[in-house]
C-alpha positions in Angstrom: 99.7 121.6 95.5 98.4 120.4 92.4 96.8 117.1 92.4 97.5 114.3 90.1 94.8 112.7 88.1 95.2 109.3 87.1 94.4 108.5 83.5 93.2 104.5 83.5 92.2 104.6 80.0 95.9 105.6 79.1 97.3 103.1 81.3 94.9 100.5 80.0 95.9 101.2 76.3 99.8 100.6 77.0 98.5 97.4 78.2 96.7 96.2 75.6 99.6 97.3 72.9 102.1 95.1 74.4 99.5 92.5 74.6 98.8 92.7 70.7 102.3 92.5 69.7 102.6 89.5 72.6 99.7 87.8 70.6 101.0 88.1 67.3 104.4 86.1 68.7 102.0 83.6 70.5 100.4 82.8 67.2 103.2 82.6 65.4 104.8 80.0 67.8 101.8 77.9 68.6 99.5 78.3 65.5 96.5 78.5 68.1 94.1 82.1 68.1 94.1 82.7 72.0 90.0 81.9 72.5 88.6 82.5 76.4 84.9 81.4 77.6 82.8 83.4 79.6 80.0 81.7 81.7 77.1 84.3 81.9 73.8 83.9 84.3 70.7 85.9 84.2 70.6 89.7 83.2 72.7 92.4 85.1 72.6 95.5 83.4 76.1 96.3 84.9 77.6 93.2 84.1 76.6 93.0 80.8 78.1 96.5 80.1 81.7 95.2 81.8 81.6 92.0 79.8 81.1 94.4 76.6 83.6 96.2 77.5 85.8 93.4 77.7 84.7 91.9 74.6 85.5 94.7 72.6 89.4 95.0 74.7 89.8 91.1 73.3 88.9 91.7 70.1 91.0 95.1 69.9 93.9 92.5 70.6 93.2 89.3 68.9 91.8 87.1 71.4 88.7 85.2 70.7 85.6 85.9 73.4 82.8 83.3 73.7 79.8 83.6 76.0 78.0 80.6 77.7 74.5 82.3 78.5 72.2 80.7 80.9 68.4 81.9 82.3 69.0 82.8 86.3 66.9 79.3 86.6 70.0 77.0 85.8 70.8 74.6 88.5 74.4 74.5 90.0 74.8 71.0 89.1 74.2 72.2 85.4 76.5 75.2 85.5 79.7 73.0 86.9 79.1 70.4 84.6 79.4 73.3 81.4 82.5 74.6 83.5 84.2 70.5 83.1 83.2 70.8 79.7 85.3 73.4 79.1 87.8 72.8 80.9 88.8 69.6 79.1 88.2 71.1 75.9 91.6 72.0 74.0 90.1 75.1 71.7 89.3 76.9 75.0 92.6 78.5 76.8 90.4 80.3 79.5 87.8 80.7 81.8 85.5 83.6 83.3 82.4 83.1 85.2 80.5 86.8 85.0 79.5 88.2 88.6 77.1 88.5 90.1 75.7 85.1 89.8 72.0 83.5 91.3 71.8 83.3 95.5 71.2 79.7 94.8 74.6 79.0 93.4 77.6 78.8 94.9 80.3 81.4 93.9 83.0 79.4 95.7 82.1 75.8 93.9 82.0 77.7 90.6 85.7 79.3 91.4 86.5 75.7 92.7 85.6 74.0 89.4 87.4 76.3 87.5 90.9 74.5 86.4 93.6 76.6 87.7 95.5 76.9 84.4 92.0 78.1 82.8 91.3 80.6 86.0 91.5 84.3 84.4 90.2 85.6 86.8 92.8 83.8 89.6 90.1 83.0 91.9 90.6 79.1 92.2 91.9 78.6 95.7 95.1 76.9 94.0 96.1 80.5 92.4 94.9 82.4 95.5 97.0 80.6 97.5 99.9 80.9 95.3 99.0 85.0 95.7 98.9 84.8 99.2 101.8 83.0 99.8 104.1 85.0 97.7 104.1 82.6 94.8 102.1 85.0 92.1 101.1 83.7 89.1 97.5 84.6 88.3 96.2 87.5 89.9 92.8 88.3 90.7 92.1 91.1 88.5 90.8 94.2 90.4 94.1 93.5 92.7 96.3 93.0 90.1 94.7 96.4 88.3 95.5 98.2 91.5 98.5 96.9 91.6 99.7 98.2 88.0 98.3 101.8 89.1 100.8 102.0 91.6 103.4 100.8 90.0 102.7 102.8 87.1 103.1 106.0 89.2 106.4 104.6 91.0 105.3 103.8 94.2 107.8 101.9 96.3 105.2 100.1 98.7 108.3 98.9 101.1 107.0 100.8 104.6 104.2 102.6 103.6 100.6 102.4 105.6 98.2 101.6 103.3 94.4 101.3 104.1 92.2 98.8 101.9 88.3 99.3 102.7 87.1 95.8 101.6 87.6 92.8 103.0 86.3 90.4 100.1 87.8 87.2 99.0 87.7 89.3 95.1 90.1 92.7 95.9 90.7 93.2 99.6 92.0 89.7 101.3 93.7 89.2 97.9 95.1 92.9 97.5 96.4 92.6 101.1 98.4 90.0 100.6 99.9 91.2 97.3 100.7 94.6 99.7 102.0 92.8 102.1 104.5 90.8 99.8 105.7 93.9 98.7 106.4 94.9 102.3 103.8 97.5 102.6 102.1 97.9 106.4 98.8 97.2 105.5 95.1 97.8 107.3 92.3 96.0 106.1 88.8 98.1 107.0 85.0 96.7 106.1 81.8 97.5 107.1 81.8 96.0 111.0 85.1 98.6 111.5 84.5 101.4 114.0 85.6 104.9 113.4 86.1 104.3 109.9 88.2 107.8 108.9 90.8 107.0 112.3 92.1 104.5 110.0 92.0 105.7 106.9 92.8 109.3 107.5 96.8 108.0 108.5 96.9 106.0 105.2 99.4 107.0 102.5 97.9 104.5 100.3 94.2 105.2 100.8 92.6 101.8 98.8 88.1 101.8 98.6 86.3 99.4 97.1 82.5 99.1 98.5 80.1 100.6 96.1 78.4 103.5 98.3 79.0 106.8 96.8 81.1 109.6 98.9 81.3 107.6 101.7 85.0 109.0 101.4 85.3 112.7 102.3 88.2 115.1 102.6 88.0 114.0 106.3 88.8 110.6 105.7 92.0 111.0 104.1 95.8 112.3 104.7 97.0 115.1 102.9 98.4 114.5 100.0 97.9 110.7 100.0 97.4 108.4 96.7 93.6 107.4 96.7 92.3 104.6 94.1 89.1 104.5 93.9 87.9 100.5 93.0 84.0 101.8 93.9 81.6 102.0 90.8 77.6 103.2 91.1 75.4 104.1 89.1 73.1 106.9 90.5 70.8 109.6 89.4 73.9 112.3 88.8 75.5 109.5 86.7 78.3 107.0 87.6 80.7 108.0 90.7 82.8 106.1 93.1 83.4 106.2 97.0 85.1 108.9 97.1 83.4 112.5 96.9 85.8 113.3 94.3 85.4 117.0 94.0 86.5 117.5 97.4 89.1 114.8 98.3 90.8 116.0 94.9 91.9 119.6 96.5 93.5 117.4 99.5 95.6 114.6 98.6 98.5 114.0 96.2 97.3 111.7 93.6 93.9 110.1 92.8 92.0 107.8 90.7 88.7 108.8 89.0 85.6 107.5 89.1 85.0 106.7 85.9 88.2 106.3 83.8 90.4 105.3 86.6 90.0 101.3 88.2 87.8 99.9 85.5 89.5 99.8 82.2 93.2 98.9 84.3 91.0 95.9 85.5 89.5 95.0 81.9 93.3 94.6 80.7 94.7 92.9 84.0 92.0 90.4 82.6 93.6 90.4 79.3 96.8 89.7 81.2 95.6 87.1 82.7 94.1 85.5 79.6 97.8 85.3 77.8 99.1 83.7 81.0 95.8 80.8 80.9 96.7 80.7 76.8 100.6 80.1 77.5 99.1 77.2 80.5 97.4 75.4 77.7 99.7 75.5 75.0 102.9 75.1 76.5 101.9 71.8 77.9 100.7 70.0 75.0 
């Protein structure tokens, strides 16, 4: 059996080609450069290298990336009131608050404050109920990237078992319910679940995204299942995912690689996301 290999970066580069020629009809029509706003806190040296990652995707297709920086200091009360600021101004079509931000700030106000035509990164409970109830519009991104994976390899989800280790409000309660509208069976694993590799090892669709390398072995999953890999760590040996890719590769049919696979699909389900704020904004004025 020869294992498939998923190739993000391609898959990401389709994206952002239809996105280009998108933008260059959005212009046209609405005489307005697409410009998003990204709220950044402190210094994390893996969050910085996403956002210039992303930076460079947005300029690659014509949309206009501004940074709000602020020292890990800033009060809450400070950082919503920049978040209002922009999102009644008219030149900004979108909104991204960079993760992780300072223990002494809520996440969820900041996602909260975030209006929900602005909301790239679909996390304002208005769009996240719309995703959960069936009504998509904006999808959270690392869902929505995992979601273009599959459906760029053909997978019909109707009936399949698929396993999602991760139960955060960000992929896996999001991811679920995007699964589940496409009539997948769905399991949802974290770290309180017992006998972790019972579960996944029955999954078709094996789905990990915790951030602790190899905790995936060939044990854990069902031969020839489609692995995606969401996981990202730096260590010692370089960057690597929660799978121990070397040897899950031999067993299952298809499988995302750590790096090269999730990330860049997720940095253009962000650029996605960003037409659908700009076409919010400009189609109702």
């Amino acid at each position: 059996m020869t294992t498939k290999i998923v190739n993000g970066r391609e898959i990401a580069k389709e994206i952002r080609n239809k996105i280009f020629e998108e933008i260059i009809e959005l212009q046209s029509k609405y005489k307005a450069v697409p410009t998003v706003a990204t709220i950044k806190i402190g210094r994390d040296p893996s969050s910085e290298l996403y956002l210039k990652l992303r930076d460079n995707a947005c300029k690659e297709v014509g949309i206009a990336s501004n940074h709000l920086e602020f020292d890990e200091s800033i009060s809450e009360k400070e950082v919503i009131n920049a978040i209002n600021q922009l999102n009644s101004d008219a030149t900004i079509h979108g909104i991204l608050v960079q993760y992780p931000v300072p223990n002494h700030i809520s996440q969820d106000k900041l996602m909260s404050t975030i209006h929900p035509k602005k909301d790239i990164e679909g996390l304002n409970p208005y769009n996240m109920g719309r995703t959960l109830s069936g009504n998509e519009h904006i999808i959270p991104c690392t869902p929505l990237s995992v979601l273009t994976i599959l459906e760029h390899e053909n997978m019909d989800l109707k009936g399949e078992d698929v396993v999602i280790v991760n139960h955060s409000n960000i992929v896996g309660k999001p991811l679920a319910a995007l699964l589940l509208n496409r009539n997948a069976t769905v399991t949802v694993c974290h770290v309180f679940t017992k006998e972790l590799k019972q579960y996944t090892s029955k999954a078709d669709i094996l789905i990990t995204a915790v951030g602790k390398p190899k905790l995936i072995t060939n044990e854990h999953v069902k031969e020839n299942a489609f692995v995606i890999d969401v996981g990202i760590v730096q260590t010692k040996e370089g960057v690597c995912g929660d799978v121990d890719f070397d040897l899950v590769k031999e067993k299952v049919g298809i499988i995302t690689p750590v790096p090269g696979g999730v990330g860049p699909v997720t940095i253009s389900s962000a650029l996605r996301n960003m037409i659908k704020t700009y076409k919010n904004c400009v189609e109702c004025t």
